[in-house]
Backbone as CSV, one residue per row, in Angstrom:
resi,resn,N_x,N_y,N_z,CA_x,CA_y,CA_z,C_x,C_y,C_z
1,UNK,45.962,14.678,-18.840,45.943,13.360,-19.433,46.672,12.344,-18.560
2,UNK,47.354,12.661,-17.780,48.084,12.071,-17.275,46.978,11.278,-16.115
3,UNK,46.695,11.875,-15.302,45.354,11.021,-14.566,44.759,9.968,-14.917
4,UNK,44.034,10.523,-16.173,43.775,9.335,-16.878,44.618,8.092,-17.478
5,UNK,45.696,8.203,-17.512,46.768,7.014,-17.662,46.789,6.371,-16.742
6,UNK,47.477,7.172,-15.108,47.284,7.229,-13.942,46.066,5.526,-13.370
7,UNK,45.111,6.680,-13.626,44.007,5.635,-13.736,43.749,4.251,-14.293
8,UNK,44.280,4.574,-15.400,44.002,3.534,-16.600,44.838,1.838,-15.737
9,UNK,46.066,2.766,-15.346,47.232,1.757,-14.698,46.608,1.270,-13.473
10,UNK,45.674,1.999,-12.471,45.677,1.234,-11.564,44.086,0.337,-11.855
11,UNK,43.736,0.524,-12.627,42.562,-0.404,-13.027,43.281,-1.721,-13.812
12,UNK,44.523,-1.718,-14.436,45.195,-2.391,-14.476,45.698,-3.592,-13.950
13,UNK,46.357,-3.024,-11.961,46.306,-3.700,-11.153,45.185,-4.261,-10.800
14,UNK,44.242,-3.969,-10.522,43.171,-4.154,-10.218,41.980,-4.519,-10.923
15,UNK,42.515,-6.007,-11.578,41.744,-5.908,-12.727,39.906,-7.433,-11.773
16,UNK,39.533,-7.127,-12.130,38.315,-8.377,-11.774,37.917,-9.273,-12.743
17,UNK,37.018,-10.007,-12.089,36.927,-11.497,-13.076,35.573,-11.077,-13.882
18,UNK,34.886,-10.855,-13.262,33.381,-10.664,-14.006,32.597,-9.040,-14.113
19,UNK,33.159,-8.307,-15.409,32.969,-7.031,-15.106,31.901,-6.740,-16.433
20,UNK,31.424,-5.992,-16.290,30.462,-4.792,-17.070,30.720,-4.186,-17.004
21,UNK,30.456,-3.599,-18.589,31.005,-1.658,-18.706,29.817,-0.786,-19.550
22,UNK,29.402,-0.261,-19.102,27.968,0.739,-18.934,28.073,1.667,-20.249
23,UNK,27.344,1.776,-21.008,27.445,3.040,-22.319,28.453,3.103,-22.900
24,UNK,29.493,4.178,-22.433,30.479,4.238,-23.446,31.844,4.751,-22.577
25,UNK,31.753,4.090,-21.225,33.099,4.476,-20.407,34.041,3.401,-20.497
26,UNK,34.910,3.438,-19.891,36.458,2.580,-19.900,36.164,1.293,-19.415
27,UNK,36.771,0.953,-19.654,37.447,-0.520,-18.475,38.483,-1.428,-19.170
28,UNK,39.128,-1.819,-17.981,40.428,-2.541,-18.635,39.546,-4.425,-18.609
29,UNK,39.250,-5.006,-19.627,38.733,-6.452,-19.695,40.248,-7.325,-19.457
30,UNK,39.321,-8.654,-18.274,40.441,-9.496,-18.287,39.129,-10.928,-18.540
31,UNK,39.612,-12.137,-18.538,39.146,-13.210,-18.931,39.385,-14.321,-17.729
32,UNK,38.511,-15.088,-17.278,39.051,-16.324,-16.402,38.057,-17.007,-16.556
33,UNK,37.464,-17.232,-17.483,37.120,-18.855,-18.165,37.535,-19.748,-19.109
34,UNK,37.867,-20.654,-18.105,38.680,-21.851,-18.537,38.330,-22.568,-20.410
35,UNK,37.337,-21.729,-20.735,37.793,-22.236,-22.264,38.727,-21.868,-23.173
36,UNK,39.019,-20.688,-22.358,40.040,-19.969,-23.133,41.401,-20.397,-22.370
37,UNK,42.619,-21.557,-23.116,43.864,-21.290,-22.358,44.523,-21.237,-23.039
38,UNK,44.726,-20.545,-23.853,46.051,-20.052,-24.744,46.877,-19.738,-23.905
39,UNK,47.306,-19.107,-22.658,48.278,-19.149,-22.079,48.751,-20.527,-21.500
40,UNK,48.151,-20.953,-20.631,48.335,-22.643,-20.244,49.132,-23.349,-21.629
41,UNK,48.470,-23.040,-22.797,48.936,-24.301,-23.909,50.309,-23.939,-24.185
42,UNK,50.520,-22.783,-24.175,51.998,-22.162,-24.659,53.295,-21.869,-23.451
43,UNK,52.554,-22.385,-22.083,53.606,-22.397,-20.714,54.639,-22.912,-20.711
44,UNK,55.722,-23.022,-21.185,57.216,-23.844,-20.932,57.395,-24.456,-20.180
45,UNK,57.153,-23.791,-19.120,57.561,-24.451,-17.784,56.309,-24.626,-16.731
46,UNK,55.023,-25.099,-17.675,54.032,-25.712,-16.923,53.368,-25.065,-15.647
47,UNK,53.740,-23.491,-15.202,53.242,-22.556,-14.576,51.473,-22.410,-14.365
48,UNK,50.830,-22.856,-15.483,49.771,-22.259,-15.410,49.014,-23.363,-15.578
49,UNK,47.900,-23.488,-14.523,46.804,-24.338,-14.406,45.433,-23.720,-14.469
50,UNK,44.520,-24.230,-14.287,43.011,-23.690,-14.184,42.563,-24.818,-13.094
51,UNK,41.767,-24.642,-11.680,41.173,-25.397,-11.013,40.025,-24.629,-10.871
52,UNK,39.084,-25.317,-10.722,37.200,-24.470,-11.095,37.099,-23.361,-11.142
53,UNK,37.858,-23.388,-13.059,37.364,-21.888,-13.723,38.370,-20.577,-13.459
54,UNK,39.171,-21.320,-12.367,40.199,-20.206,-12.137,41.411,-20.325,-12.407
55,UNK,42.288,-19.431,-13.489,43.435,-19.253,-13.858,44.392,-19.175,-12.186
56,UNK,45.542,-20.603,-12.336,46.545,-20.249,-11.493,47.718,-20.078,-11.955
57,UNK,48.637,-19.221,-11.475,49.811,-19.487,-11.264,50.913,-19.940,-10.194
58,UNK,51.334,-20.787,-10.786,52.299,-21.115,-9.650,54.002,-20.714,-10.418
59,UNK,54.236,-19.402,-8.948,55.469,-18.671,-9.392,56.781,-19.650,-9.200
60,UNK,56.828,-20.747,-8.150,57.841,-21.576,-8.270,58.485,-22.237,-9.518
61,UNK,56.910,-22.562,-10.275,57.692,-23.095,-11.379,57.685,-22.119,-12.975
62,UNK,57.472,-20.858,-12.603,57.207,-19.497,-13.522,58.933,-20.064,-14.037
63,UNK,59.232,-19.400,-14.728,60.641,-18.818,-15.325,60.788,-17.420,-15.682
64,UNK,59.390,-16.823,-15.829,59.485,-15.282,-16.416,59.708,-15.589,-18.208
65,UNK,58.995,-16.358,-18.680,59.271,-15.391,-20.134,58.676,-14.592,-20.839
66,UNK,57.094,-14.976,-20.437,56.294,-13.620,-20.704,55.801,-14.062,-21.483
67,UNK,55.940,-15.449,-22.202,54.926,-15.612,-23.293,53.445,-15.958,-23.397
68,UNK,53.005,-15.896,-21.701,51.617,-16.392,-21.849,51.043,-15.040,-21.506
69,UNK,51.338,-14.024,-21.506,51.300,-12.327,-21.536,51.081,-12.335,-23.104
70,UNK,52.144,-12.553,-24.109,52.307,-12.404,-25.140,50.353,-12.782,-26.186
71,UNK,50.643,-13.964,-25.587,49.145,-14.658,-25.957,48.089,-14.884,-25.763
72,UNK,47.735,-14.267,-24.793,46.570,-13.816,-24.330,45.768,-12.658,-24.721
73,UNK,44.794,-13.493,-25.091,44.022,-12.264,-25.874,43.726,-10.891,-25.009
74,UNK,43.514,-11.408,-23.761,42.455,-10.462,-22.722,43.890,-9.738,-21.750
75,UNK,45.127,-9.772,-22.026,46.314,-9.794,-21.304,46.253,-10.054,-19.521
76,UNK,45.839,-10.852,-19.549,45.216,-11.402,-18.065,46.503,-11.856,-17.349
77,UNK,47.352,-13.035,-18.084,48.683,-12.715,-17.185,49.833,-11.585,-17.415
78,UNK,51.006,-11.416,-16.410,51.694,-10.551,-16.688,52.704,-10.661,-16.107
79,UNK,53.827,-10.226,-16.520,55.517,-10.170,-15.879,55.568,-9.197,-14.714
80,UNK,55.410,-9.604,-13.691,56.309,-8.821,-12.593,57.475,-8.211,-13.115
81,UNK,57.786,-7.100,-12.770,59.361,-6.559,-13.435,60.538,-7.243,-12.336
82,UNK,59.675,-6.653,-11.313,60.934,-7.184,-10.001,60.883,-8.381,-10.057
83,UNK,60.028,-9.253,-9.739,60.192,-10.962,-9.124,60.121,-11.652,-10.588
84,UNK,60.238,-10.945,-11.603,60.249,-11.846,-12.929,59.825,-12.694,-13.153
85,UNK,58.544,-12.861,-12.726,57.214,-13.920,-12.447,56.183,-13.604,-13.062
86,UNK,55.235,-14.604,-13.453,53.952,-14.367,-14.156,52.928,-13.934,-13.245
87,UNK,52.717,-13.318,-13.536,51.080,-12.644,-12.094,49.954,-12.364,-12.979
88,UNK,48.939,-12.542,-12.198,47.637,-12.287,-12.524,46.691,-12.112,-11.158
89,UNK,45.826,-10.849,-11.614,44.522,-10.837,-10.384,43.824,-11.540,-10.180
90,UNK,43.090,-11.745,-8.885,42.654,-13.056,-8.059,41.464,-12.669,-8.600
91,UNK,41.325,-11.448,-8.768,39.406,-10.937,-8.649,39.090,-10.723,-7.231
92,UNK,40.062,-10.186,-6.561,39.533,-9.517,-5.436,39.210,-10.607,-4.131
93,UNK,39.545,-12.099,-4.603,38.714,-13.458,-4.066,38.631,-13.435,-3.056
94,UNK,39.916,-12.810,-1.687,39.278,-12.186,-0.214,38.128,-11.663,0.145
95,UNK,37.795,-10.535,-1.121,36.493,-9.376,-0.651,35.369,-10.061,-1.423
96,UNK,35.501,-10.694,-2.658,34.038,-11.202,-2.871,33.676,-12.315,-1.735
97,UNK,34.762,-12.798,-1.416,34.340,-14.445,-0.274,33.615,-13.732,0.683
98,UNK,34.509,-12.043,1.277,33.628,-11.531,2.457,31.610,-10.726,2.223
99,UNK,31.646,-10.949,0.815,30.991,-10.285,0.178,30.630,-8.747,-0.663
100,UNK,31.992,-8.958,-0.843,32.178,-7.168,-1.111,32.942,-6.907,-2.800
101,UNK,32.348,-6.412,-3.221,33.210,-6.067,-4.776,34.415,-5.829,-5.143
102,UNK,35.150,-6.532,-5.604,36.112,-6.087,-6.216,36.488,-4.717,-6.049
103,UNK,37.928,-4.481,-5.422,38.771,-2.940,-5.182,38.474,-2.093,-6.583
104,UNK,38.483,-2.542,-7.681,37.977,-1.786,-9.458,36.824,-1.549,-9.474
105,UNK,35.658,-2.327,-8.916,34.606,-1.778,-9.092,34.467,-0.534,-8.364
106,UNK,34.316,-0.935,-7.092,34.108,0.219,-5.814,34.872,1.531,-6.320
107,UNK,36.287,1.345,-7.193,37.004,2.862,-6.646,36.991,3.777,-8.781
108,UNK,35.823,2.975,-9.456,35.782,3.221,-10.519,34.956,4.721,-10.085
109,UNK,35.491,5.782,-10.707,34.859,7.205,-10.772,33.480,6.920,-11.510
110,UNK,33.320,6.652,-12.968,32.451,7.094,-13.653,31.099,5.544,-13.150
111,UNK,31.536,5.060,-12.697,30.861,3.624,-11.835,29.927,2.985,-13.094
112,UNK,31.162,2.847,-14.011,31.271,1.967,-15.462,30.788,1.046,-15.080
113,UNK,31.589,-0.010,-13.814,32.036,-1.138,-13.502,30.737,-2.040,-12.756
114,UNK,31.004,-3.300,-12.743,29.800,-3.962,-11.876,30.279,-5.260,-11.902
115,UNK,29.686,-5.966,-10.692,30.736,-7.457,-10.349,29.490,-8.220,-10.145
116,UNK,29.341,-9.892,-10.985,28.298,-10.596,-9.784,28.163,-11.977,-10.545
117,UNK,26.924,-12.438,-10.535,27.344,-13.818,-11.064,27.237,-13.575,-12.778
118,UNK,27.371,-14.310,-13.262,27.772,-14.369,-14.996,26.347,-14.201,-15.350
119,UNK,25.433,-14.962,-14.557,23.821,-14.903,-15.032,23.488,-13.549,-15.383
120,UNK,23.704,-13.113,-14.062,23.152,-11.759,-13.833,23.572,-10.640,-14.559
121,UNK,24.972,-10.519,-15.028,25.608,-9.840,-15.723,25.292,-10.049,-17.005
122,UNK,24.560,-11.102,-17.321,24.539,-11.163,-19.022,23.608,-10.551,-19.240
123,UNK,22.636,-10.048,-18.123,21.297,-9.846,-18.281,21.624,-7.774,-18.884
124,UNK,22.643,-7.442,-18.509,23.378,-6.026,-18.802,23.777,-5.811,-20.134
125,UNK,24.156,-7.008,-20.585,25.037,-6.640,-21.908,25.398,-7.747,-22.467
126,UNK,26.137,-7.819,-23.635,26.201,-8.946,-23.851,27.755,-9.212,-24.054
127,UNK,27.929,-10.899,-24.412,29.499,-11.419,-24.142,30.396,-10.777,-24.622
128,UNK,31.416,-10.118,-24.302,32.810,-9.676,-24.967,32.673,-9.464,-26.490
129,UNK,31.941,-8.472,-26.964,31.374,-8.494,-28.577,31.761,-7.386,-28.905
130,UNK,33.125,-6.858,-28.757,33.375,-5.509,-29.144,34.663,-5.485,-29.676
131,UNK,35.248,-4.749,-30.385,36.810,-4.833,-30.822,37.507,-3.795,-29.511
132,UNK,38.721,-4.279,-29.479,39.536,-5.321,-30.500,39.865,-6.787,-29.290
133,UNK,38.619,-6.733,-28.757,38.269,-8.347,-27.975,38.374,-9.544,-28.971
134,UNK,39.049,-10.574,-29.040,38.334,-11.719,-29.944,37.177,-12.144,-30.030
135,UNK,36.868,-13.134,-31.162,35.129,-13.097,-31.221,34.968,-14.099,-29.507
136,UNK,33.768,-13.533,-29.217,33.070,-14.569,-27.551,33.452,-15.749,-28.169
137,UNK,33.110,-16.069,-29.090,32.472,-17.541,-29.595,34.060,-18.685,-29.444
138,UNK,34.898,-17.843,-29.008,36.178,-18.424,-29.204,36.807,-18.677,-28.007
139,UNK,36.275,-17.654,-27.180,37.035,-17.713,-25.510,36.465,-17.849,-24.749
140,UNK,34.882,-17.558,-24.821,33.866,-17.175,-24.309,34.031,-16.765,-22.433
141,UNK,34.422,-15.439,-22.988,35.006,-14.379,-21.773,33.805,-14.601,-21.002
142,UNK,33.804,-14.229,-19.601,33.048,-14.046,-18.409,32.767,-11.849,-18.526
143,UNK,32.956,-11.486,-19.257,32.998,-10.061,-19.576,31.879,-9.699,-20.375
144,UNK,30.839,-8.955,-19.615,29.672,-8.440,-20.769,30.025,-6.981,-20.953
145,UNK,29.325,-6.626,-21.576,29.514,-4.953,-22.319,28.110,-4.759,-23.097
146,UNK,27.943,-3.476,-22.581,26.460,-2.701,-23.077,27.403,-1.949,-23.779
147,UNK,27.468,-2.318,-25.321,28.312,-1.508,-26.066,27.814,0.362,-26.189
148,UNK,28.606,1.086,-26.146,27.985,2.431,-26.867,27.994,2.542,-28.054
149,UNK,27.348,3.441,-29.174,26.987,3.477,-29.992,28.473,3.754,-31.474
150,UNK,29.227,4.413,-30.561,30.515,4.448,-30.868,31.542,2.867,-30.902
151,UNK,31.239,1.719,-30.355,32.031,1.214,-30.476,31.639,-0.190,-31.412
152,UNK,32.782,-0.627,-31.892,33.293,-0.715,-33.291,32.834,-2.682,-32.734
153,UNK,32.269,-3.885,-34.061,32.056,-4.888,-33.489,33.769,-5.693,-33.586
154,UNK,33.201,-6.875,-32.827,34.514,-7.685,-32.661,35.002,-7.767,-34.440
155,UNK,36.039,-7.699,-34.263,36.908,-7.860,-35.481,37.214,-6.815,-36.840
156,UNK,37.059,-5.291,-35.808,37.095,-4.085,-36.145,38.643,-4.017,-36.466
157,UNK,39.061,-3.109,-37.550,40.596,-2.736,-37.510,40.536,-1.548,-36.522
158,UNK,39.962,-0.645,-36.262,40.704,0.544,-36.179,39.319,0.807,-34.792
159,UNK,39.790,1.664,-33.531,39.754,1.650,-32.197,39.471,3.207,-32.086
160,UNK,38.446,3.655,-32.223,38.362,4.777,-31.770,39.235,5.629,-30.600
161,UNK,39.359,5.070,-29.484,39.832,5.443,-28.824,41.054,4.205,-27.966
162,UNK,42.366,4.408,-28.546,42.889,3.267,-28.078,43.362,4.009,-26.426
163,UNK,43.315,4.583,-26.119,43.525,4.935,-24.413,42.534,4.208,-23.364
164,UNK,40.987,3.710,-24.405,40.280,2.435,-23.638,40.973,1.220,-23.516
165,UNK,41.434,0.854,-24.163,41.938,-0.693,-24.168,43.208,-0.591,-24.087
166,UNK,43.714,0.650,-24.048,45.536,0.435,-23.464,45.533,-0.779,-22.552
């Protein structure tokens, strides 16, 4: 079990902007469309911007409190432990610019994962419609999902398997 935690964590790091998840395997969902800024609205110290569609941070003026971690539905930002800073993944934005997928897609075992434009991806599955995601209609995530038959719709109590969405 431990692997699979293992795993779970470095898909974690490695989280991407525009992902699909195939039948009924894992993936850790993150969010970077700008309709959703519940973190931005709740920033103290004015850390967090969006410039076309993309969540920034700027660590100079971070403080570390963690509350736009706290509020985020999709937990997209996060506390550095060491630099006590807000961080979040770029989406890989070096390797897609060179043309290449996201480090999560490529090194996903069960090759759940898939990266590309939002068009194309919707054409897979549909918007973030699964628990315990908020409803699309609210954040409207860049995240599709070909749900499996097992999983529960948005605004489910109870998670079959919470080691997916750890």
């Amino acid at each position: 079990m431990a692997h699979v935690t293992n795993f779970l964590g470095l898909l974690e790091k490695l989280q991407s902007a525009d992902i699909t998840v195939h039948q009924n395997r894992c993936a850790v969902v993150r969010n970077r469309n700008a309709t959703c800024m519940k973190c931005a609205e709740v920033c103290t110290s004015g850390c967090i911007s969006y410039n076309d569609n993309e969540l920034i941070i700027s660590p100079e003026k971070c403080i570390g409190c963690g509350t736009c971690a706290i509020v985020c539905p999709y937990n997209a930002p996060k506390v550095d432990e060491e630099k006590k800073k807000a961080v979040r993944c770029n989406g890989c934005a070096e390797r897609v610019a060179a043309g290449e997928k996201p480090v999560c897609v490529e090194a996903c075992p069960a090759r759940a994962l898939d990266f590309g434009d939002a068009d194309e991806m919707a054409k897979m599955g549909e918007r973030g419609n699964i628990a315990p995601l908020p409803d699309p209609s609210e954040t409207t995530p860049n995240i599709f999902i070909k749900a499996s038959a097992d999983a529960q719709p948005v605004g489910a109590a109870e998670i079959a398997n919470p080691l997916e969405v750890a």
